[in-house]
C-alpha positions, -999 to 999 in steps of 0.1 A, spaced: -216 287 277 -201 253 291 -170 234 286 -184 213 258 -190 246 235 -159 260 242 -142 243 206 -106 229 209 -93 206 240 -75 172 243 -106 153 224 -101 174 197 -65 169 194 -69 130 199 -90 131 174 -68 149 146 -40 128 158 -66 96 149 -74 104 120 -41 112 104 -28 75 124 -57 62 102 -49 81 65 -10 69 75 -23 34 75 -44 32 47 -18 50 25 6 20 37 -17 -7 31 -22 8 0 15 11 -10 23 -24 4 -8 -37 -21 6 -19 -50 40 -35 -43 32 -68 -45 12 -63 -75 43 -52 -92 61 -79 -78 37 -105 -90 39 -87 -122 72 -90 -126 76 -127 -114 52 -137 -143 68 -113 -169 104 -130 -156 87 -168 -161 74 -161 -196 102 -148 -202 121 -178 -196 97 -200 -208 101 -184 -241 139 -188 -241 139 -225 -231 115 -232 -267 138 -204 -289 168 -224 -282 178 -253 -304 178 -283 -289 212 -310 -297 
């Protein structure tokens, strides 16, 4: 049996520690995304919004 069989060592743990750097990033990039959706959401929701009280005011 040689070293490479032998399961386990350093590679092994680099590449756990890889992969969960990489599902830590993605789950950010994702969360970032998501935010400024809602944010661009609400800035249009906030502009109708006060588009639609400028014309529902009378004018003098």
């Amino acid at each position: 049996m040689s070293d490479r069989d032998s399961g386990g060592g350093v590679f092994d743990v680099i590449e756990a520690l890889l992969a969960i750097i990489g599902a830590l990033t993605v789950m950010g990039v994702v969360a970032v995304a998501a935010s400024v959706l809602a944010w661009e959401m609400e800035l249009r929701k906030s502009e109708q919004d006060g588009s639609l009280a400028e014309t529902t005011q009378p004018s003098n």
